[in-house]
Chimera marker file (.cmm) of the C-alpha trace (Angstrom):
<marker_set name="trace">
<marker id="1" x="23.616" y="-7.078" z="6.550" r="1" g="1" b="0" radius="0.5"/>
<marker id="2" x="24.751" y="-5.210" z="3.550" r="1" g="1" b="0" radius="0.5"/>
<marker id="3" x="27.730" y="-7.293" z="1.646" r="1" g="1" b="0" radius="0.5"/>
<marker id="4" x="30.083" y="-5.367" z="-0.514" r="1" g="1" b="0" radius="0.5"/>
<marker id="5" x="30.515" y="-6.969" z="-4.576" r="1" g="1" b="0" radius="0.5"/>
<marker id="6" x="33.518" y="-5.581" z="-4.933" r="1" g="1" b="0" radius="0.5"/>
<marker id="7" x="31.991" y="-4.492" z="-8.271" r="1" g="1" b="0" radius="0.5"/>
<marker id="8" x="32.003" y="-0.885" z="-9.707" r="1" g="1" b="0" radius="0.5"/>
<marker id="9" x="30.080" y="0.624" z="-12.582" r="1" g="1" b="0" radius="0.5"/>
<marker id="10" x="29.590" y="4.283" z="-14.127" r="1" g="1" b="0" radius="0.5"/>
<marker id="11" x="26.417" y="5.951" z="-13.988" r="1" g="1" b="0" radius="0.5"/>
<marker id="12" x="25.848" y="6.494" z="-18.359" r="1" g="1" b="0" radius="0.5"/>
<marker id="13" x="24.317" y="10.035" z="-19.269" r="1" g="1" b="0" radius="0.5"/>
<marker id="14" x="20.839" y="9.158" z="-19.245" r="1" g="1" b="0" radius="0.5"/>
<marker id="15" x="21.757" y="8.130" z="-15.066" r="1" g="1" b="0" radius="0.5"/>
<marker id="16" x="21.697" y="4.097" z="-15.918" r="1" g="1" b="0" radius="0.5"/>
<marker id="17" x="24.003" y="1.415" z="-14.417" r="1" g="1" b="0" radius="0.5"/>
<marker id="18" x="23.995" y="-1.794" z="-15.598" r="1" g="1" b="0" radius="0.5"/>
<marker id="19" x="23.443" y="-4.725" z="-12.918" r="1" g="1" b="0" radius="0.5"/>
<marker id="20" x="26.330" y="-7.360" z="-13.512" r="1" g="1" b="0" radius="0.5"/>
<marker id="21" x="24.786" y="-10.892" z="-15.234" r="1" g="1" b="0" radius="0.5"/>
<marker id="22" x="26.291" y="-12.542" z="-12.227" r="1" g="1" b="0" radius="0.5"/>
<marker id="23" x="24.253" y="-10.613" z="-9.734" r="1" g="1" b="0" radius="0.5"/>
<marker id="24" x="21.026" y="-10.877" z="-11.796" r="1" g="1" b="0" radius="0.5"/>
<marker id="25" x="21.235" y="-14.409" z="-11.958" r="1" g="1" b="0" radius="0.5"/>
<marker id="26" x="21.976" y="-14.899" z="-8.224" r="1" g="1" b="0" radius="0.5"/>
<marker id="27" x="19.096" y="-12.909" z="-7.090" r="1" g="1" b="0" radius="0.5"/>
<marker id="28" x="16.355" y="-14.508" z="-10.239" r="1" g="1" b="0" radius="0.5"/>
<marker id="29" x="15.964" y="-11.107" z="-11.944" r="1" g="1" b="0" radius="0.5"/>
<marker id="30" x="15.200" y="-11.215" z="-15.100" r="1" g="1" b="0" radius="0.5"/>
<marker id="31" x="14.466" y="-8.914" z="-17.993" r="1" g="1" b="0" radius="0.5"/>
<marker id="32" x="11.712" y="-6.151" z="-17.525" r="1" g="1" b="0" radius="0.5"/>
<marker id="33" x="11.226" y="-7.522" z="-13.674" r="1" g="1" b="0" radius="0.5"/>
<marker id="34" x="10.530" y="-4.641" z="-11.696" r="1" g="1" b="0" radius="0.5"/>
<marker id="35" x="12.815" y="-3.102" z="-9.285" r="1" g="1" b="0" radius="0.5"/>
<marker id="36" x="11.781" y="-1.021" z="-6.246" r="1" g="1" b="0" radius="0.5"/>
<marker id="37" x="14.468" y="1.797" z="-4.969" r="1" g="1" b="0" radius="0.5"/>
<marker id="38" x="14.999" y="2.703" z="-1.500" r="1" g="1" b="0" radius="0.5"/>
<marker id="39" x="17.107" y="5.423" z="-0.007" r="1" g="1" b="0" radius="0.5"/>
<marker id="40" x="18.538" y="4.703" z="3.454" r="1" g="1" b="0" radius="0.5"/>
<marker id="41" x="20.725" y="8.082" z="4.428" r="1" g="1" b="0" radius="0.5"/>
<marker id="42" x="23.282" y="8.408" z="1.415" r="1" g="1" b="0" radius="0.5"/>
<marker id="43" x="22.685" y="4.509" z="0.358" r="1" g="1" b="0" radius="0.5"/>
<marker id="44" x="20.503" y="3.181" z="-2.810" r="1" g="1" b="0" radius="0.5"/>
<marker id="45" x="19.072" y="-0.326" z="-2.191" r="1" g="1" b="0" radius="0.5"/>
<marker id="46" x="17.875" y="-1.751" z="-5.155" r="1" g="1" b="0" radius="0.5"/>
<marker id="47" x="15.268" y="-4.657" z="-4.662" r="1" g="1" b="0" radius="0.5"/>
<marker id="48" x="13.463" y="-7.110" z="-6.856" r="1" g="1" b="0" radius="0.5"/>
<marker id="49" x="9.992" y="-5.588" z="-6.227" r="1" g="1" b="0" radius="0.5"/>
<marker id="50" x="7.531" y="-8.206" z="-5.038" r="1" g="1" b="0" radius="0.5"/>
<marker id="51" x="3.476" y="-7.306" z="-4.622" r="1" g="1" b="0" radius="0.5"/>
<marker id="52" x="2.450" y="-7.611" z="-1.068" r="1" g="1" b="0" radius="0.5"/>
<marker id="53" x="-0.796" y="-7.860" z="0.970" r="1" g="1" b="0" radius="0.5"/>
<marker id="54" x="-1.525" y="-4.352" z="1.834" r="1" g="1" b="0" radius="0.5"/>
<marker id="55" x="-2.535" y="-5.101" z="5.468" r="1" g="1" b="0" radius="0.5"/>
<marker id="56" x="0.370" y="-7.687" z="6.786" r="1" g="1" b="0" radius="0.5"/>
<marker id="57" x="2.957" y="-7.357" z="3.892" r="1" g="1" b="0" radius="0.5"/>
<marker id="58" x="2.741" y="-11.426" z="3.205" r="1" g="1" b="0" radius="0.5"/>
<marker id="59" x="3.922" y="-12.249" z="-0.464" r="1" g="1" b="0" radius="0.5"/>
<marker id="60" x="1.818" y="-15.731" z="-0.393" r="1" g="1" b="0" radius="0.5"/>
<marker id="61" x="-1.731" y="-16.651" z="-1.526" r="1" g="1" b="0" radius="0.5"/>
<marker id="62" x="-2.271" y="-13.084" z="-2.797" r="1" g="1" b="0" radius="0.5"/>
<marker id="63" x="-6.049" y="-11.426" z="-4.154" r="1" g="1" b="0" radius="0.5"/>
<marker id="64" x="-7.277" y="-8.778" z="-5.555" r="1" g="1" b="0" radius="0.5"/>
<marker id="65" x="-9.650" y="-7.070" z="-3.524" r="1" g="1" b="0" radius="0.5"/>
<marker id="66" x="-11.375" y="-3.773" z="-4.225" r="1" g="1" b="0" radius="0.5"/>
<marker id="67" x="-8.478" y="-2.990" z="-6.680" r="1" g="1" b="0" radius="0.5"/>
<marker id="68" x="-5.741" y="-3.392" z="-3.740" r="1" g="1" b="0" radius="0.5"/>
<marker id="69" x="-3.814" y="-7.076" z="-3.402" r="1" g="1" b="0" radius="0.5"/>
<marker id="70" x="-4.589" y="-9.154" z="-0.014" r="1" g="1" b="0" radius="0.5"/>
<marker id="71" x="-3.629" y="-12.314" z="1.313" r="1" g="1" b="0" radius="0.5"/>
<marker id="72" x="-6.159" y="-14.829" z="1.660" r="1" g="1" b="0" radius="0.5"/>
<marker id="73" x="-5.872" y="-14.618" z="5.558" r="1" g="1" b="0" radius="0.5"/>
<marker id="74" x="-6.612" y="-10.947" z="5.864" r="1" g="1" b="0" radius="0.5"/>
<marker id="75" x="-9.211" y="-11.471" z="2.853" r="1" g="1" b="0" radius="0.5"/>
<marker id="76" x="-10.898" y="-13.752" z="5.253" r="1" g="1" b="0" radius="0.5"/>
<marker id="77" x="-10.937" y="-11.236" z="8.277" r="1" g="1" b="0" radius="0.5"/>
<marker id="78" x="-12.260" y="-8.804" z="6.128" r="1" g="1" b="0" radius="0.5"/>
<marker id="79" x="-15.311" y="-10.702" z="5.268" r="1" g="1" b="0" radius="0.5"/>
<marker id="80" x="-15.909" y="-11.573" z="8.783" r="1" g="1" b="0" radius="0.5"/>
<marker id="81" x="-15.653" y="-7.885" z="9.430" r="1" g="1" b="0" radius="0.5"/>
<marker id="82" x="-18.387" y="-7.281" z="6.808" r="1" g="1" b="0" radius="0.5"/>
<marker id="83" x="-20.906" y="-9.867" z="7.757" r="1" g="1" b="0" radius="0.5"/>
<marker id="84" x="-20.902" y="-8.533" z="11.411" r="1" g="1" b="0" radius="0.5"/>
<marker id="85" x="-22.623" y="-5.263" z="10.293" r="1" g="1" b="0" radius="0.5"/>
<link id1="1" id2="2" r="1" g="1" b="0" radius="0.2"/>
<link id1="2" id2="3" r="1" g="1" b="0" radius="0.2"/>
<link id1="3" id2="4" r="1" g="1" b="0" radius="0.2"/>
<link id1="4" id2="5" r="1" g="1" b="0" radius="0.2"/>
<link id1="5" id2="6" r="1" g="1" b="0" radius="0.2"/>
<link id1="6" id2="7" r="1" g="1" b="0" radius="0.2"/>
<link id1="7" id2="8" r="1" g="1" b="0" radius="0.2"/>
<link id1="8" id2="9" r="1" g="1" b="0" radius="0.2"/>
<link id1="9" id2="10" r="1" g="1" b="0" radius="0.2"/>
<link id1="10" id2="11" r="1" g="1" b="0" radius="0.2"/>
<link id1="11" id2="12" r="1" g="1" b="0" radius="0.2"/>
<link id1="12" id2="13" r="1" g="1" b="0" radius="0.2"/>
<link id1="13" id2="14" r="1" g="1" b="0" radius="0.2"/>
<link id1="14" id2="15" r="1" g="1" b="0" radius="0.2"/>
<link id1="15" id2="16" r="1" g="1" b="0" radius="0.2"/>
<link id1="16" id2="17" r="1" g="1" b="0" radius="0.2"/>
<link id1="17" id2="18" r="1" g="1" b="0" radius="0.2"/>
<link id1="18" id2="19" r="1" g="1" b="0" radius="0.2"/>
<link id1="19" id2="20" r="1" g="1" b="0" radius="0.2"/>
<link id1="20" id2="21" r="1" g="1" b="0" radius="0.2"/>
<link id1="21" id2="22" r="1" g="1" b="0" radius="0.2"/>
<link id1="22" id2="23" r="1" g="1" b="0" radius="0.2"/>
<link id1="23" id2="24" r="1" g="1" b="0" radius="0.2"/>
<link id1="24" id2="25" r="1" g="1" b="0" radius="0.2"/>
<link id1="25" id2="26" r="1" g="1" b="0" radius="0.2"/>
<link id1="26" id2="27" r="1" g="1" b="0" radius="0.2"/>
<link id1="27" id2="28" r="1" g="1" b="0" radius="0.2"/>
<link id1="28" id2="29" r="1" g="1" b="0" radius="0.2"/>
<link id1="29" id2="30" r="1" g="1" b="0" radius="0.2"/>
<link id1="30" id2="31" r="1" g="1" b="0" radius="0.2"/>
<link id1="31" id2="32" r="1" g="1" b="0" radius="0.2"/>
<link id1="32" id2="33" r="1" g="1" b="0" radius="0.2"/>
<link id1="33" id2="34" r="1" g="1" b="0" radius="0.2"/>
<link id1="34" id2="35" r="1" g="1" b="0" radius="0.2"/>
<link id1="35" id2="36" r="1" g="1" b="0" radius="0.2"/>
<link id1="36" id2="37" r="1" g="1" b="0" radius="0.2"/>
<link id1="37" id2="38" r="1" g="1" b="0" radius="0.2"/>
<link id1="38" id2="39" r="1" g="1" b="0" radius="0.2"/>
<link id1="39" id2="40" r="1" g="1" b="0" radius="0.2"/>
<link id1="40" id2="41" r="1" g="1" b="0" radius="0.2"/>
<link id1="41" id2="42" r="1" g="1" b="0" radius="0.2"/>
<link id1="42" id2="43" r="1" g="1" b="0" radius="0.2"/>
<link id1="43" id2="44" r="1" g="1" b="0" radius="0.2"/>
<link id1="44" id2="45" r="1" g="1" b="0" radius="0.2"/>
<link id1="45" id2="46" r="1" g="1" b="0" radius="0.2"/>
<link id1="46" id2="47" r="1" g="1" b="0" radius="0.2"/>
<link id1="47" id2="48" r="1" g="1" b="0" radius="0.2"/>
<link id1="48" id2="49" r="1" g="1" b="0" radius="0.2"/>
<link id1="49" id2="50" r="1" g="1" b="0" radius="0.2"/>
<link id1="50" id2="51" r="1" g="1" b="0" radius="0.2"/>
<link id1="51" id2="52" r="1" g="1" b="0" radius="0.2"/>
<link id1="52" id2="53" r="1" g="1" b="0" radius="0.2"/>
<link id1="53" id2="54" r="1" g="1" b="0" radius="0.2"/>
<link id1="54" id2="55" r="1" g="1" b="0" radius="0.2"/>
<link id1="55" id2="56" r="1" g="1" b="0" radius="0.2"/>
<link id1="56" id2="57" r="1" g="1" b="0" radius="0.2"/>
<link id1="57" id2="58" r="1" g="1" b="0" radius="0.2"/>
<link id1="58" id2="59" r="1" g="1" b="0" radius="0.2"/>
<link id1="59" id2="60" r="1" g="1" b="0" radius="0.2"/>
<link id1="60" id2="61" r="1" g="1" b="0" radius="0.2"/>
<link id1="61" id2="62" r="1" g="1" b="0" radius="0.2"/>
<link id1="62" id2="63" r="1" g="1" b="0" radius="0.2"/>
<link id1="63" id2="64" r="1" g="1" b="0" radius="0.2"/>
<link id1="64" id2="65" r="1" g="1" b="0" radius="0.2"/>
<link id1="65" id2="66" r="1" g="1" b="0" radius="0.2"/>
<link id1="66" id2="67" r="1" g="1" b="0" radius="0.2"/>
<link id1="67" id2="68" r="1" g="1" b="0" radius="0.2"/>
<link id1="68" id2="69" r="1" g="1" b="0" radius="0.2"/>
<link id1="69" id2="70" r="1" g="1" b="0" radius="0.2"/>
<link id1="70" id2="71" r="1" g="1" b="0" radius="0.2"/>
<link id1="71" id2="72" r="1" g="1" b="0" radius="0.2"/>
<link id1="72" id2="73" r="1" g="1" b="0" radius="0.2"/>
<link id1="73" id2="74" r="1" g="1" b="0" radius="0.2"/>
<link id1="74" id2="75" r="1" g="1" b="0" radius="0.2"/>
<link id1="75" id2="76" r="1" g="1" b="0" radius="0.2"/>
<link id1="76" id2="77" r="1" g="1" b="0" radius="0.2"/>
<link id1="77" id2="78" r="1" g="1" b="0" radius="0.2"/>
<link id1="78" id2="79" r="1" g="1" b="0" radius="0.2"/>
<link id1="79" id2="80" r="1" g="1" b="0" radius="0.2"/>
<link id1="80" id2="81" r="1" g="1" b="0" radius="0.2"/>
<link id1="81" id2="82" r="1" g="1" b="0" radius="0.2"/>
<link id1="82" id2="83" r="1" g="1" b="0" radius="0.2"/>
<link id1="83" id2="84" r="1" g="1" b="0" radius="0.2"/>
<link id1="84" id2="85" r="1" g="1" b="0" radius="0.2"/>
</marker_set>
């Protein structure tokens, strides 16, 4: 459900905002966190981004494998996969 702030900023020249201290600290983002953009008709969501497994999307228990990230579950599927051949 999307909550209105109440809060308004300007867009500066170089097409910054600046995300209110209250807000950052409500939501844990910090300085140089990464934030992933999403367009939804004329909206602009603004998430803190957070690395998911590529297969289920699960933020928890997360490897590398062959340079992509995946959960330890799906890691384990994948090997059974591989030994069957």
């Amino acid at each position: 459900m999307v909550k209105s702030t109440g809060i308004i900023r300007k867009v500066d020249e170089l097409g910054r905002i600046v995300l209110p201290i209250e807000l950052r600290n409500k939501l844990n983002i910090a300085v140089k966190d990464p934030i992933e953009i999403y367009v939804d008709g004329s909206s602009i969501i603004l998430k803190k981004y957070e690395p998911n497994c590529i297969f289920c999307g699960s933020s928890k228990d997360l490897v590398t494998y062959n340079n992509k990230l995946v959960c330890k579950k799906c890691q384990e599927k994948l090997s059974i996969l591989v030994t069957k051949d």
